[in-house]
N, C-alpha and C positions, 0 to 999 in steps of 0.2 A: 161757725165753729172756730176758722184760727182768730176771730178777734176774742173771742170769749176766750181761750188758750194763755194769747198773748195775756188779757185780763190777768189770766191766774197763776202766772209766774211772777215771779215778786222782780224788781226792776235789777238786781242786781246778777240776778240769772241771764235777764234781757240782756244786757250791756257784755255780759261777756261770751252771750251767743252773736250778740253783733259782732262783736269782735272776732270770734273766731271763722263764723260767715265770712267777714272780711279776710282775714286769714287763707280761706280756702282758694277766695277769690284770686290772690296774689298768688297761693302756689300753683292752680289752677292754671294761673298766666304764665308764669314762671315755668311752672311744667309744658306749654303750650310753646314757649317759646324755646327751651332745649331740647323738645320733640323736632323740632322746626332745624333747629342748628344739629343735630344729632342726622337727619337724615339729608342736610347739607354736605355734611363733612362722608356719611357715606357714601352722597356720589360723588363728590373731589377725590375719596379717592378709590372708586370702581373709575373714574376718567385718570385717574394718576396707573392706576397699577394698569389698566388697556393700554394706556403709553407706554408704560414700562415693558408692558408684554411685547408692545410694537416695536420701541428701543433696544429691547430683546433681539429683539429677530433682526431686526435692521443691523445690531451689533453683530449678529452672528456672521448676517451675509457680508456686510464688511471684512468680518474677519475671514471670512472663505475668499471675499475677493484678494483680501492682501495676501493670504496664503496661495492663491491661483498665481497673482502676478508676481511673489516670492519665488516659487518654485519656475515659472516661466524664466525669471532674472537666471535664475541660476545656469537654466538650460543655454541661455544666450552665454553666460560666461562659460562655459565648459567649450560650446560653439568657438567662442572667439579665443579660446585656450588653443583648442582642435585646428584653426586658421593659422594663426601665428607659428607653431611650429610645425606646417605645410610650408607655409612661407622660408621660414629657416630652413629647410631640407630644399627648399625650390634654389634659394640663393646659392646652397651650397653646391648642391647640381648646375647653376649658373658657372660658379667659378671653376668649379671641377673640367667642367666643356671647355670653356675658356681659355683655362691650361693645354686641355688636349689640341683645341684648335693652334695655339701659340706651338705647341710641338710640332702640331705634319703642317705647317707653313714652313715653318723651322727647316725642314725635312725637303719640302719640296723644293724649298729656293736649294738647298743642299744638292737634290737631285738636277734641276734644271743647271746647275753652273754644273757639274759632272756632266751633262750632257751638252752644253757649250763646249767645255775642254773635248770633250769625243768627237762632236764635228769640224771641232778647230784643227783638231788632229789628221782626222778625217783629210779635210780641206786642204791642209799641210802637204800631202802628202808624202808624210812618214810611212817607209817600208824598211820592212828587215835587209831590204838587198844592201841598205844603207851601212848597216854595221859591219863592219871588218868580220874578217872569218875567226877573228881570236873569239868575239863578244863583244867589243867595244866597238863604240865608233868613230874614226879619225881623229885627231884633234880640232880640224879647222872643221870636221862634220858636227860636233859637238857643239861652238861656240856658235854656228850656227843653227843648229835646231835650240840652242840656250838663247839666241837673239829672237828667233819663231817663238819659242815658248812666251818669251819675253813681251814679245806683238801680241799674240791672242790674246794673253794674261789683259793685255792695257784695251783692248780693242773690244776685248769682253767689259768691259769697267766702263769702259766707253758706252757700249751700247746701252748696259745695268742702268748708266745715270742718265742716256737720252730716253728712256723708257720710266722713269719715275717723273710722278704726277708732279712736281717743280720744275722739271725740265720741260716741257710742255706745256705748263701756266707761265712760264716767264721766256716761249719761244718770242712771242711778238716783241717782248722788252730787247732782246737782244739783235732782233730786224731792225729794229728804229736805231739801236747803240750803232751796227756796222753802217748804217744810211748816214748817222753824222759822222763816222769818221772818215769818210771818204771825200774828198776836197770839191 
């Protein structure tokens, strides 16, 4: 039956049903082949946009990290704001002492020579029987407790400078000075 068919279509009919057989054939491919490319590109990019969903979220946690160690930064700066002026109030209390100590030295070398003068005194043996019945004391009693006063004053100076730490560091230098000046 299709050859009797073919028979009875007249050849010009044939020729452009070939043709358009052929025709179909091409779009057929054609269509086959952007079927193909079509669900190419749908999965690039269902693999494009999962990355993107993953670069998502990976951007996100980034950003949560930097904002975690942002906020941490800050905490250390407030910290080291908080330090530095501890430090400055330390210093200042450092000098403040340091004052106060430089005073009751001050004070104490002040009281120890008052209490040299009182045992020199002492030691002297100054009594009121000494002063005349007016208030005063003699003349020649006078230039003599002013000669006394005059000894303790030097003898106290004396002792002040055997008792500082150079007078002690340079004992030996001065044993060896008087060993060569003796013949």
């Amino acid at each position: 039956m299709g050859a009797s068919m073919s028979d009875e279509i007249p050849g010009r009919v044939q020729a452009e049903l070939t043709r358009l057989r052929a025709e179909r054939q091409v779009f057929t491919a054609e269509q086959d082949r952007l079927k193909a490319k079509l669900a190419e590109t749908e999965h690039e990019l269902r693999e494009a946009t999962a990355g993107a969903s993953s670069n998502e979220g990976d951007s996100a946690e980034l950003n949560q990290k930097l904002a975690s160690q942002q906020e941490e930064l800050n905490v250390a700066k407030a910290r080291l704001r908080a330090l530095e002026a501890e430090v400055l109030l330390a210093h200042q209390q450092r000098d403040s002492l340091r004052a106060e100590l430089k005073t009751c030295r001050e004070e104490r070398d002040r009281l120890r020579l008052a209490l040299l003068d009182a045992e020199l005194v002492v030691s002297a043996g100054v009594v009121d029987a000494d002063i005349l019945p007016g208030g005063e004391p003699s003349a020649d009693r006078q230039r003599l407790l002013n000669a006394e006063r005059l000894a303790a004053e030097m003898a106290r100076e004396l002792d002040a400078t055997r008792r500082t730490v150079s007078w002690r560091v340079t004992a030996p230098l001065r044993v060896v000075r008087k060993k060569m000046d003796r013949p």
